[in-house]
C-alpha positions as CSV (number, residue, x, y, z in Angstrom):
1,X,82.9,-122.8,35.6
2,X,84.8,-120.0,37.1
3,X,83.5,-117.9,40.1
4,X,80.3,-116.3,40.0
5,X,80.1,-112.6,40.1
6,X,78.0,-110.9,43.7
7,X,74.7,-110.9,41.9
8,X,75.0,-113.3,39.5
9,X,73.2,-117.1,39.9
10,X,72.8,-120.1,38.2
11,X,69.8,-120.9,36.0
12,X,71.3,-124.2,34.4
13,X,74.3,-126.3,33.9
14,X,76.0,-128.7,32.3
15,X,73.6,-128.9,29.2
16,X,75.4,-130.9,26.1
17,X,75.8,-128.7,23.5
18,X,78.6,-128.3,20.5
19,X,79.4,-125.2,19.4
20,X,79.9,-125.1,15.2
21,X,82.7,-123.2,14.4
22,X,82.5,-122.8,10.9
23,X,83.1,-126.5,10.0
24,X,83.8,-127.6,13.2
25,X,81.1,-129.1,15.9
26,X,83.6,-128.5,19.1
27,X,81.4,-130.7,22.0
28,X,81.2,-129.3,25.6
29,X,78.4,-128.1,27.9
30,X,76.4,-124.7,28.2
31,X,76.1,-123.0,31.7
32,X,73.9,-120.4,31.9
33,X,73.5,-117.8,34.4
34,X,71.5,-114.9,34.9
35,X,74.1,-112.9,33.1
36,X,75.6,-114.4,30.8
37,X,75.8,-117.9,28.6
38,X,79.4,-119.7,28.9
39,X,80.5,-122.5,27.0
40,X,83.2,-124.7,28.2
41,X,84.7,-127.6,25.5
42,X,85.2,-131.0,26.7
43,X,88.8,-132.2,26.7
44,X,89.0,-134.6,23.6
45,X,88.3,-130.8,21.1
46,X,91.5,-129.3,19.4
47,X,89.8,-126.0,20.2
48,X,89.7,-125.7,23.9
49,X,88.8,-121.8,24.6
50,X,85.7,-121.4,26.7
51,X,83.3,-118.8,24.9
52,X,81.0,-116.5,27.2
53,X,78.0,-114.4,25.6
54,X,77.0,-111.5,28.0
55,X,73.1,-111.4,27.9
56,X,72.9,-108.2,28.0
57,X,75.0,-108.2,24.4
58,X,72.4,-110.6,22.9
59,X,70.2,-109.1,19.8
60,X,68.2,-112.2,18.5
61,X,68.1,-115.6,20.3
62,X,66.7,-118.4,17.0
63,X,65.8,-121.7,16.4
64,X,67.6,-123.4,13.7
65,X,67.6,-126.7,11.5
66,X,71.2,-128.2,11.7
67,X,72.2,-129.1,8.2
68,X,69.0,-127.4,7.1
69,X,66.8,-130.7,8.5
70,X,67.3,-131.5,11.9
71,X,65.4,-129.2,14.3
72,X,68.2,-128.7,17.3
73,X,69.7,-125.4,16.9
74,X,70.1,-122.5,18.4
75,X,71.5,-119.0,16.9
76,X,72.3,-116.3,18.9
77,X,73.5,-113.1,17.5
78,X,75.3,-110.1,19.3
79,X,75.2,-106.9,19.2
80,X,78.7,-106.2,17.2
81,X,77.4,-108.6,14.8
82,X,79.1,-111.4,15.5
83,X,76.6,-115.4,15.7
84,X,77.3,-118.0,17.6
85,X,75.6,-121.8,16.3
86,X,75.0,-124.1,18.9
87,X,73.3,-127.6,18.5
88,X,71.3,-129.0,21.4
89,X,68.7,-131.0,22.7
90,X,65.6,-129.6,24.0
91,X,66.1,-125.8,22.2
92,X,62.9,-124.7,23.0
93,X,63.5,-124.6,26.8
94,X,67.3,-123.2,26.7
95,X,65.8,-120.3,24.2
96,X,63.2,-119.6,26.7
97,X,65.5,-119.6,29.8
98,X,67.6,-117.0,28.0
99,X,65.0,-114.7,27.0
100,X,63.8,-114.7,30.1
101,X,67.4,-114.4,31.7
102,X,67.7,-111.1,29.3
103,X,64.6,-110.1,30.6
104,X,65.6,-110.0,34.4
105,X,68.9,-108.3,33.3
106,X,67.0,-105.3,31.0
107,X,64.9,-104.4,34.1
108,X,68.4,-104.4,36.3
109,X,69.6,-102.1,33.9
């Protein structure tokens, strides 16, 4: 992951994730921070941009089924609208790490 800006820290790393891209499951790991969630794609995707959600930008923070079943999903939505689907292991926790991560960052505000 790229530097890490004066007041920002690490809350996790390196959590195996894919990030579904309409069709596409594109496999990498989640790093999250206490301002903002970055995914970075392993080498073997065709799509290899990173994606990084400001928390401060985030508007609703779900659980989801992945094809409507299996409980391992997470949907975050923005502000502008936009969603972002990840599948994951152990949802519960990440959700809970970023709600409290957009905690902190509302009272720094």
């Amino acid at each position: 992951m790229e530097e890490l800006g004066s007041t920002e820290y690490v809350i996790f790393e390196r959590i195996n994730a894919n990030w579904l891209r309409g069709f596409e499951g594109v496999g990498g790991k989640l790093f999250l921070t206490n301002e903002r969630l970055v995914f970075i794609p392993h080498g073997l995707n065709i799509q290899t941009e990173w994606l990084q959600l400001e928390i401060w930008g985030m508007t609703k923070i779900e659980k989801r089924k992945t094809w409507g079943i299996i409980p391992n999903g997470i949907t975050i939505t923005m502000e502008d609208g936009l969603v972002f689907k990840f599948v994951v292991w152990n949802r519960s926790k990440i959700i809970r790490e970023i709600i409290r991560a957009k905690k902190i960052d509302n009272e720094l505000m």
